[in-house]
C-alpha positions in Angstrom: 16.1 -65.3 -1.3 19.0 -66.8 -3.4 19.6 -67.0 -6.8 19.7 -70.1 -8.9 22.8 -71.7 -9.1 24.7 -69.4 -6.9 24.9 -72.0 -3.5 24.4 -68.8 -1.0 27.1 -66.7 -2.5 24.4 -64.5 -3.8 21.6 -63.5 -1.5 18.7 -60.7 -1.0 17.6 -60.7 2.7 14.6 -58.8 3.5 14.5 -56.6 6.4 11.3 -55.5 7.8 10.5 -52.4 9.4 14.5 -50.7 8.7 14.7 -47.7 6.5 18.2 -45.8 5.4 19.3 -45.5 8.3 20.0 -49.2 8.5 20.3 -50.0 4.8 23.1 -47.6 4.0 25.1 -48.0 7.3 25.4 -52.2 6.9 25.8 -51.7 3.2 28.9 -49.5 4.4 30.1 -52.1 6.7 29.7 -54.8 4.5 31.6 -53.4 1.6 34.8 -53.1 3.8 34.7 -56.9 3.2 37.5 -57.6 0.3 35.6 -61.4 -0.5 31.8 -59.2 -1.3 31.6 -58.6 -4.7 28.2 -56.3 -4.9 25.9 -55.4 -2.0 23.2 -53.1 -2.1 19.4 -52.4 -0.9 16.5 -50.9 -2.0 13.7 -49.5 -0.3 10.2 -51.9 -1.9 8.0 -48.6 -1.4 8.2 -45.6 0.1 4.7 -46.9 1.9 6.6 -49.9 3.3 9.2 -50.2 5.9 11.1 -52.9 4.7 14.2 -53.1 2.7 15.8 -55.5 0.1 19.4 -56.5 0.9 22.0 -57.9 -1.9 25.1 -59.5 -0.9 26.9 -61.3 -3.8 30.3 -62.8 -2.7 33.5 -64.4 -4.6 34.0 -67.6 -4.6 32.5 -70.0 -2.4 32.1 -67.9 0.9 28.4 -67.8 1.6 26.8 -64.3 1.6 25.4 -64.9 5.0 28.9 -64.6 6.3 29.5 -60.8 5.5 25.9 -60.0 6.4 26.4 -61.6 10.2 29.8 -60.0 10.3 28.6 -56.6 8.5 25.5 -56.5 11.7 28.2 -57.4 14.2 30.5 -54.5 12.9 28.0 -51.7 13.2 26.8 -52.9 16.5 30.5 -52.4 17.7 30.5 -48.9 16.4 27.3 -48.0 17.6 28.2 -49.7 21.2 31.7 -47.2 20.6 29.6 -44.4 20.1 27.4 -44.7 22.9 30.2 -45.2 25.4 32.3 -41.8 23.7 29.1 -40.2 24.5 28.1 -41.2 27.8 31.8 -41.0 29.4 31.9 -37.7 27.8 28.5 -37.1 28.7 28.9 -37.8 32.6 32.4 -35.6 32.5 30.7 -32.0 31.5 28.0 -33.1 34.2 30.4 -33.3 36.9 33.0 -30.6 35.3 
């Protein structure tokens, strides 16, 4: 959803079936960005498992931008993660 007048600097995306875990982490990620302005979510309703996702930029950068590169950040620390663990994982296995 974007706002009037905004041409895609300002944008909700709706994510279904994320929670928290999700919301907070990406908002995190997406606020390292110095060009977004606000970003934020909100859960609808605790009875629904989707979220509401804000990214408001400055300028003319469109807010889909940071949200693509916000997704692509986490997945590089959750793939960072997973590797720390599984290399330390497979060395107190062996040791």
């Amino acid at each position: 959803v974007q706002a009037d007048g905004t041409e895609g600097s300002c944008v909700t995306f709706v994510l279904h079936d994320e929670d928290h875990t999700l919301g907070n982490s990406l908002r995190y990620m997406v606020m390292k960005n110095p060009d977004v302005e606000f970003c934020g979510y909100c859960i609808t309703h605790p009875s629904e498992s989707k979220i509401n996702f804000r990214i408001q930029t400055r300028g003319a950068l469109p807010a889909v931008e940071p949200f693509r590169k916000g997704l692509n950040d986490l997945m590089g620390v959750c793939q960072h993660v997973l590797n720390t663990f599984e290399v330390r994982h497979s060395w107190g296995a062996q040791g």
